[in-house]
N, C-alpha and C positions, 0 to 999 in steps of 0.2 A: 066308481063306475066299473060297471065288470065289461071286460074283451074278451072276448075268443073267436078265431076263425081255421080256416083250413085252406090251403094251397098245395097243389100239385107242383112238383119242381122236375125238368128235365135232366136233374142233375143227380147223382146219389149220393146216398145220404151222408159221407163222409167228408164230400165236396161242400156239401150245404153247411156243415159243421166248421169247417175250415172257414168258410165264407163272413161266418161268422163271430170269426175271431181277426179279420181283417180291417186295419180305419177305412179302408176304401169305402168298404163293402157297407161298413157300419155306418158311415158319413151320409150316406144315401134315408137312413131315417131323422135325419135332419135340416131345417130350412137350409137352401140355397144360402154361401155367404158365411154359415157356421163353420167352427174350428172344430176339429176334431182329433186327438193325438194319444196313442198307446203309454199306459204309464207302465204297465206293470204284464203279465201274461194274464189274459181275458179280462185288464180291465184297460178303462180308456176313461182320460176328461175330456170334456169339450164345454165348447161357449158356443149359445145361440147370439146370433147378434140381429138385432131388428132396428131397421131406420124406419123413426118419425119422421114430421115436420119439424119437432123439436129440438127431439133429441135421437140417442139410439140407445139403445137397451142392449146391454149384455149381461146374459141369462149362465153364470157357471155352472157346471153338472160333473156327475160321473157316470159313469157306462160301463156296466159290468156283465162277462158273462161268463158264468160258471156253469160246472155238470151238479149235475143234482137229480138224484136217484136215477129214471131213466131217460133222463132230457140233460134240458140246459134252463139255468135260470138267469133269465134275460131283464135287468134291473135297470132303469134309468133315473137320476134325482138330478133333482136341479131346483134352485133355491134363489131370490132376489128379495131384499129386506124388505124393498118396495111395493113388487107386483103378488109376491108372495113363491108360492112352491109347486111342484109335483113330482109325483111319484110313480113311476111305470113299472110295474112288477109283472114279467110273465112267463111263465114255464112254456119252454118251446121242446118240442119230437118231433124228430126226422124218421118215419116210419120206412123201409125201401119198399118198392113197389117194381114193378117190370121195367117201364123205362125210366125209373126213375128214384124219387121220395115223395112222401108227403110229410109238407111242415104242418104243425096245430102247434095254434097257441092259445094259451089261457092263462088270464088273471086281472090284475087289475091298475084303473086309474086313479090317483087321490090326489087332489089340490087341494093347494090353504092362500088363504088372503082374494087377492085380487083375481090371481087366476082361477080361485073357486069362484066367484062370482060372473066371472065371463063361462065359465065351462059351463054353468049351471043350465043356461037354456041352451047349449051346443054340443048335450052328450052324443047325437046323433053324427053331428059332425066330427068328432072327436071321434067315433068309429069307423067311420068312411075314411079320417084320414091315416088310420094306422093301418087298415085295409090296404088303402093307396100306400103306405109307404114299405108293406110286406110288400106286394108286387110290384114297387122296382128292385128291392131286393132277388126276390125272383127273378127277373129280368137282367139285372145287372151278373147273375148266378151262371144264367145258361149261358150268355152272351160272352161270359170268360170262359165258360167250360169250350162252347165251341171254337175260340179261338184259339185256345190253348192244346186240343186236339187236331185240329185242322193244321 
């Protein structure tokens, strides 16, 4: 499944870069509950964790973000024997702009197993939520900028 979108950010572009390379910052593109921890410089694991009725599901991953030509390349994996995998790959630019930046991002989503099968009728939603979860990125960006200036 292909992504891409664009967001204005009140913050410049070297803020927005910092931001993310932060677990705060980074924690925020994942469910409520999840782990999220720096292993190494711009990269990070984490564990989704999701409660059943059942049971609960922990979902291991890695979270990398490297520069790459004139961006960044923003990689997610995450893999369960069970439910199956995916893969979030996408080159993110922080353009500056007067007040500000604009992020763009582009690339891609791939699942195997179980969760290609749930994605398969939910590509729509699957872009609404990486949408949703750039703009609290966003929002969590400005919201330290200005406190940090203030």
């Amino acid at each position: 499944m292909n992504l891409n979108g664009t967001l204005g950010l009140a913050v410049r572009p070297d803020v927005a870069v910092a931001g993310f390379h932060e677990a705060d910052t980074l924690a925020t593109f994942l469910p409520g509950g999840s782990e999220l921890t720096r292993t190494g410089d711009g990269t990070f694991g984490f564990v989704i964790i999701k409660e059943t009725k059942l049971i609960t599901l922990r979902l291991p991953g890695t979270l990398t973000v490297i520069p790459e030509g004139s961006g960044y390349r923003f990689a997610a994996k995450a893999r369960h024997m069970m439910a199956g995998g995916a893969i979030l790959s996408l080159f993110l630019t922080f353009a500056p702009k007067q007040d500000g930046c604009t992020l763009s991002y582009d690339g891609t989503l791939e699942t195997t197993g179980l969760v290609d099968r749930l994605m398969r009728d939910r590509e729509d939603q699957a872009r609404h939520m990486v949408r949703d979860r750039f703009a609290a990125v966003k929002h969590r960006l400005e919201v330290l900028s200005r406190t940090r200036t203030a």
